[in-house]
C-alpha positions in Angstrom: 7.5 6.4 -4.9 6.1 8.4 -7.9 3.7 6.3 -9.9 6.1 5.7 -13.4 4.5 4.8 -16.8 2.5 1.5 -16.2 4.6 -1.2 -17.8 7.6 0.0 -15.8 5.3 0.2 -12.3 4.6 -3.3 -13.4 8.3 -4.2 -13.6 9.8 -2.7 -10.9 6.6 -3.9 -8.8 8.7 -7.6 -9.5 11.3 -7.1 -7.3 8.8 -7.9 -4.2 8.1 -11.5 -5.6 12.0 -11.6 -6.4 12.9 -11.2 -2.9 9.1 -13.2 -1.4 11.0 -14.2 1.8 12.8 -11.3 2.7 10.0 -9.2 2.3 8.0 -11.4 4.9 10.7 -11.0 7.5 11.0 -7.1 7.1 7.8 -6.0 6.3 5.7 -4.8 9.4 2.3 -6.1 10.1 -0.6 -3.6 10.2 -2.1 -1.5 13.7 -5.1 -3.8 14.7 -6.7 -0.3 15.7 -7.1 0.5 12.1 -8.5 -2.7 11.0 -11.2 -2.4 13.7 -11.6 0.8 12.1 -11.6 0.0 8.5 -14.1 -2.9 9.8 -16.5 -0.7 11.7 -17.1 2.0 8.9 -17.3 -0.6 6.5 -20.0 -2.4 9.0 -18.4 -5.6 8.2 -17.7 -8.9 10.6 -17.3 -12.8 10.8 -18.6 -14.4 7.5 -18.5 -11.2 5.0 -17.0 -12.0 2.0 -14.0 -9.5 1.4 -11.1 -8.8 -1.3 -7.8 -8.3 -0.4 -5.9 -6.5 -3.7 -2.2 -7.0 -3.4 -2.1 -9.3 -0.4 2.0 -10.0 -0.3 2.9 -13.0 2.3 0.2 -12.2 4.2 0.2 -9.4 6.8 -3.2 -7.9 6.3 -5.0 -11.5 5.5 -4.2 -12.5 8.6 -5.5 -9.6 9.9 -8.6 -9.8 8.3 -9.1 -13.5 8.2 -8.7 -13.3 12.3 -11.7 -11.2 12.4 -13.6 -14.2 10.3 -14.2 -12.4 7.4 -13.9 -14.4 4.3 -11.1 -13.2 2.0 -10.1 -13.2 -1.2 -6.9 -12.5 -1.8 -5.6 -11.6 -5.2 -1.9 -11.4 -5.4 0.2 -11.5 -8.3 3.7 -12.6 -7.2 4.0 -16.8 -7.3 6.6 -16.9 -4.7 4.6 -14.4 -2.5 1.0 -15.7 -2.9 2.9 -19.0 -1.8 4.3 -17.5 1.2 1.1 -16.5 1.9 -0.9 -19.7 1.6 1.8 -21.4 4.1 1.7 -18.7 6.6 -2.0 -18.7 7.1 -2.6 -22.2 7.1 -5.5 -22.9 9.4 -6.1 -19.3 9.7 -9.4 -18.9 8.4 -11.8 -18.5 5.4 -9.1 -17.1 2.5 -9.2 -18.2 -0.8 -5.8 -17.7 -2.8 -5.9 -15.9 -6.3 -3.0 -15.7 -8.4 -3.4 -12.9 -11.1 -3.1 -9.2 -10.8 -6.1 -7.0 -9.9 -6.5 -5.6 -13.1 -6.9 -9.3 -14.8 -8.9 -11.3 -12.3 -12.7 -12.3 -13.8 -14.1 -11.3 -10.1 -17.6 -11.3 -9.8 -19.6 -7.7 -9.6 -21.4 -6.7 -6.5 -19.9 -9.5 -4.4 -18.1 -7.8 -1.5 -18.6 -6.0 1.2 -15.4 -4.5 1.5 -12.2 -4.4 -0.7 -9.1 -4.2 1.9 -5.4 -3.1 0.3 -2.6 -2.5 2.2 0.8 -1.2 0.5 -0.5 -2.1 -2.8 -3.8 -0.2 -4.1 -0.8 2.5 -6.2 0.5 -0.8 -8.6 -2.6 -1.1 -9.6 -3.5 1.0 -13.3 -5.2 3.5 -12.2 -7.4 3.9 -15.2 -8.7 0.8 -14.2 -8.4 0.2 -10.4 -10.8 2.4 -9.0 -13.8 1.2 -11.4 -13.1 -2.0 -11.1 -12.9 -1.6 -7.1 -16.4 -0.2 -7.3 -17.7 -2.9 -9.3 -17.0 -5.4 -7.1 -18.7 -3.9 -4.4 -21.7 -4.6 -3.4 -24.0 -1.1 -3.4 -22.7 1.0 -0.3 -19.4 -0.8 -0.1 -16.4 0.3 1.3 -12.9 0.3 -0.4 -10.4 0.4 2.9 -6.7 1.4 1.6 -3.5 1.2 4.3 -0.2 1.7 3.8 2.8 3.2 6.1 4.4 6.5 4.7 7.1 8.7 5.9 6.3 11.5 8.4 8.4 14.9 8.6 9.0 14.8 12.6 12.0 17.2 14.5 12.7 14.3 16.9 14.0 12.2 12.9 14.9 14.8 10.8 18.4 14.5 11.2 18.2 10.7 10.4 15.9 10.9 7.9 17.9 13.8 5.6 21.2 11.2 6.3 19.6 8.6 4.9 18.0 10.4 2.1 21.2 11.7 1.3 23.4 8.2 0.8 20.5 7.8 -2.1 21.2 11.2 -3.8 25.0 10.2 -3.3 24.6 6.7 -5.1 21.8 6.9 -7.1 20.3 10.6 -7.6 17.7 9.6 -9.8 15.8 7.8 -7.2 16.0 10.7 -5.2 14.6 12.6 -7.4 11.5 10.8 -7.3 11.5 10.3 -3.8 7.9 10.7 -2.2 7.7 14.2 -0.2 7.7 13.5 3.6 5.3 16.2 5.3 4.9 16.4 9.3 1.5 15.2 10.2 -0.6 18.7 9.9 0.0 19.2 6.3 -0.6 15.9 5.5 -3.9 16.1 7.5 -4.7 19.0 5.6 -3.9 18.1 2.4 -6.1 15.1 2.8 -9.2 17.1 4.2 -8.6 19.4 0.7 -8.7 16.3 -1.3 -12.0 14.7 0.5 -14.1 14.7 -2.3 -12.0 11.8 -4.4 -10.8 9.1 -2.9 -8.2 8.5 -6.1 -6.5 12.1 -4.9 -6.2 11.6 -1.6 -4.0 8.4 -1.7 -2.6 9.9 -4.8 -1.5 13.2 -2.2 -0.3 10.8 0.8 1.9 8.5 -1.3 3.2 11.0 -4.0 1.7 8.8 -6.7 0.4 9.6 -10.2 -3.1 7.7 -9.2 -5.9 10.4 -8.9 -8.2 10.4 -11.6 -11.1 12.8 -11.8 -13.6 9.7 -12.3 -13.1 8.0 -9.0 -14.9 11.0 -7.2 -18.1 9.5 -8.8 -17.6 6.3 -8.1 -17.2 6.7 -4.3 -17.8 9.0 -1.4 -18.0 9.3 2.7 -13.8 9.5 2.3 -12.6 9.4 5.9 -9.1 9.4 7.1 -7.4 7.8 10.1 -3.5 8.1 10.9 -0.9 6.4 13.5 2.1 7.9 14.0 5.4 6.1 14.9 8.5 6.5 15.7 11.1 3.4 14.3 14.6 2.6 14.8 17.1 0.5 13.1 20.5 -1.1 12.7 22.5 -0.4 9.4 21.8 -4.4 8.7 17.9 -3.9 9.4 18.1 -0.6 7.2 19.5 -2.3 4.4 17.6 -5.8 4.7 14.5 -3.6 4.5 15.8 -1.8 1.3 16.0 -4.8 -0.1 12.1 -5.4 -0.4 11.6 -1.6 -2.0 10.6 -1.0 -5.1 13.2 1.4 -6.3 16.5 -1.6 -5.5 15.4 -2.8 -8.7 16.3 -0.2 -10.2 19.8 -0.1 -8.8 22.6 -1.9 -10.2 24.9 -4.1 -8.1 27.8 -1.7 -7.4 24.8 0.9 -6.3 23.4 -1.4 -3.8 26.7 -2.1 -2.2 27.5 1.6 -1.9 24.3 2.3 -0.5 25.2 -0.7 2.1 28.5 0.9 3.1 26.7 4.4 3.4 23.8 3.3 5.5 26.4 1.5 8.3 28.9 4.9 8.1 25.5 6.8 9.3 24.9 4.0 11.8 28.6 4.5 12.9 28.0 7.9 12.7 25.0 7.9 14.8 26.1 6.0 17.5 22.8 4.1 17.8 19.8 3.2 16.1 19.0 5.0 12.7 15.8 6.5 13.8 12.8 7.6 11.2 9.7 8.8 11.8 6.4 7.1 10.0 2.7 7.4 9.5 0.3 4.4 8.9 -3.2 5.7 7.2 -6.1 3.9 6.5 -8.3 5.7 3.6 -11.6 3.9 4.0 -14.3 5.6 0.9 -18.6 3.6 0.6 -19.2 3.2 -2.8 -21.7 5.6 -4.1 -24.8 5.4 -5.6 -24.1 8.1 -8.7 -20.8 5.7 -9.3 -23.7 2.9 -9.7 -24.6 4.8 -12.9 -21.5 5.3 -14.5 -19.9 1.5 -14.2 -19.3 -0.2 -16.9 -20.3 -3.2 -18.4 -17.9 -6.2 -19.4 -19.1 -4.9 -23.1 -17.4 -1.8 -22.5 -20.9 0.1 -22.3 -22.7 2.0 -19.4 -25.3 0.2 -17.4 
């Protein structure tokens, strides 16, 4: 959803810690294709050290820890980081740190990569991107996934029901709802966007994170997409509602009406409600003009 003012991104960004367990239930792992991916551009494989910003209960770490890169994983939640640690028990080199990205005394020029899935836009954004280059080591790759929604015929019917039980209940969550394209435009918007990494996840999630100084900092953008078709019960609709972002925001009698509104659309339908999703990978190498205009602990350029 639209990135909002930064101390309210940073309180609505709770309700995913609030609700650790159901979030690991309903949240999908990530395509293994674009991991190899992210991993190939980013030349990376067993024994590179790697950051994970954001890492939830898990789904990418295991991921990347499989591949026998060592992580670090920074996640900010208690409950989730948690989650995480007893889910990949065993399951490699990954070494659990509890503090938000934008906090955490990382050392400069120590990865190879900097992996975030689903995460990268709760980040400040007049922080994130230099700090993602700073922790890279020269010609590093920041590697950002996430799923969004995809304008498709074969959903639109579905997806313009469901939309509309949120106008009904709560309008103003509507109203910032992120814009759903089919896969074209969002391919072309993308290509339009190439030269900064910052606008081109700002353009794919509808978030308030470009900023003009990130096209310095990194270059080589590349996008990769997977489209998918999913479908769901009113119960697995709603469960998976539960772990968004904007259900914070709704008050009790609002999340019951949107309950009853999702499972008269499920009666409706007469089967699965159907929608139609993209999962992109925005990988971008750290440059070596961004290698001029970092900045020092002390606040001054090096």
């Amino acid at each position: 959803m639209t990135r909002r003012p930064e101390s309210s991104a940073r309180r609505y960004g709770q309700v995913f810690d609030e609700v650790a367990a159901e979030y690991d239930r309903q949240r999908p792992a990530y395509p293994d294709e674009l991991v190899d991916q992210a991993c190939r551009i980013a030349g990376i494989g067993s024994g590179d050290q790697v950051l994970e910003v954001g890492c939830g209960s898990g789904q990418l770490t295991r991921a990347l820890a499989a591949r026998g890169l060592h992580v670090t994983a920074l996640e900010p939640g208690p409950s989730l980081i948690a989650l995480a640690r007893g889910n990949l028990a065993g399951a490699g080199e990954v070494e659990f740190v509890n503090a938000r990205f934008e906090d955490a005394a990382l050392p400069r020029g120590r990865f190879r990569a900097v992996f975030s899935a689903s995460a990268f836009h709760w980040v400040d954004p007049e922080v994130g991107w230099q700090k993602a280059a700073d922790v890279l080591v020269p010609g590093g790759t920041l590697a950002l996934v996430q799923y969004f929604g995809l304008s498709e015929p074969r959903t639109e019917r579905d997806q313009e029901a469901a939309l509309g039980a949120i106008r009904k209940v709560a309008p103003d969550v509507a109203a910032d709802w992120p814009a759903y394209r089919d896969l074209d435009a969002t391919l072309a918007g993308t290509e339009q966007r190439r030269g900064n990494v910052s606008q081109v996840w700002a353009w794919l999630g509808s978030y308030d994170v470009g900023r003009d100084y990130a096209g310095r900092l990194f270059g080589d953008v590349q996008v990769a997409v997977m489209p998918k078709l999913v479908e769901h019960t009113a119960d697995e609709v709603n469960a998976l509602l539960r772990t968004m972002s904007f259900y914070a925001r709704l008050s009790p009698g609002q999340r019951q009406a949107l309950a009853r509104e999702n499972e008269a659309i499920y009666q409706r339908l007469g089967r699965r409600i159907r929608a139609s999703v993209v999962t992109a990978l925005v990988t971008a190498r750290s440059s070596a003009e961004g290698d001029d205009h970092r900045i020092s602990p002390q606040g001054t350029p090096h």
